[in-house]
N, C-alpha and C positions, 0 to 999 in steps of 0.2 A: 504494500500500500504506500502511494506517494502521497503527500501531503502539502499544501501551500494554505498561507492565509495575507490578507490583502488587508488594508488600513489607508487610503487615500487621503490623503495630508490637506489639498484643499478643501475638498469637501465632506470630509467624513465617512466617505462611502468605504463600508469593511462586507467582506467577503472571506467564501475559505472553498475549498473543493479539496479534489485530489481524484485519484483512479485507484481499482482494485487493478493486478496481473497475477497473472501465473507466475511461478518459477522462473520457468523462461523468457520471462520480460513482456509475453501476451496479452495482450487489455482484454478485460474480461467486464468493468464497467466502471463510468466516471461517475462524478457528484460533484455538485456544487449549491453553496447554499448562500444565500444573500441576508446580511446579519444587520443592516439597518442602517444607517447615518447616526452614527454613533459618536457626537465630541468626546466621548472621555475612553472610547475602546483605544487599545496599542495595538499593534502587531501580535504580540503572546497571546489574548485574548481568541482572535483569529486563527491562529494557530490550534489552538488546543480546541475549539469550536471546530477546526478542522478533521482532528484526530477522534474526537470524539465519531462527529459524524459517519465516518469510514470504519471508527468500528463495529459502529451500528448496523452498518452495511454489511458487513464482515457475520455478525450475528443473524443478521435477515439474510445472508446466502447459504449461514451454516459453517462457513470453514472454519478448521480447527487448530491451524496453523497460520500464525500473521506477522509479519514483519514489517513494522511500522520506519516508514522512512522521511525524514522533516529535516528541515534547514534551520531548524530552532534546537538549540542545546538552551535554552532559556526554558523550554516547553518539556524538554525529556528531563532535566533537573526535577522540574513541578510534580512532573506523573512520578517519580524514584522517590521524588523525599515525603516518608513518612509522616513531617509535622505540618501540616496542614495550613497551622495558625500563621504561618510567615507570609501565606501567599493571597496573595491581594484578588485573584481571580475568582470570578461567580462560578466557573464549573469546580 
């Protein structure tokens, strides 16, 4: 699973998608979901909206094996640490 999240600087416009593959790099199906005009969303926000999503997807096809792939170590930090209370995000 690839992952991307958006945060447009002028206007606020945040988004996120990403695509499921196979093994062998095969698209098997995309997603994208549009998260509102948002002045106070970041980029992490989007991100992790992102991930989420795709897992759900992941859940509604059934597979049992997932390898999440993201341009955020800000976002894979969040999902590892344990203590919850540091992180500022609504998911």
């Amino acid at each position: 699973m690839n992952i991307d999240g958006l945060v447009r600087a002028e206007d606020a416009f945040a988004a996120a998608g990403g695509i499921l593959h196979d093994h062998n790099g095969r698209w098997i199906i995309g997603f994208t979901r549009y998260l509102g005009n948002c002045g106070n969303c970041v980029v992490l926000d989007s991100e992790l909206w992102g991930i989420k999503g795709g897992l759900k997807l992941t859940l509604d096809w059934r597979f049992e094996r997932v390898l999440i792939k993201t341009n955020s170590l800000e976002a894979v930090n969040i999902i590892q640490d344990r203590d919850r209370e540091n992180s500022n995000s609504a998911l």
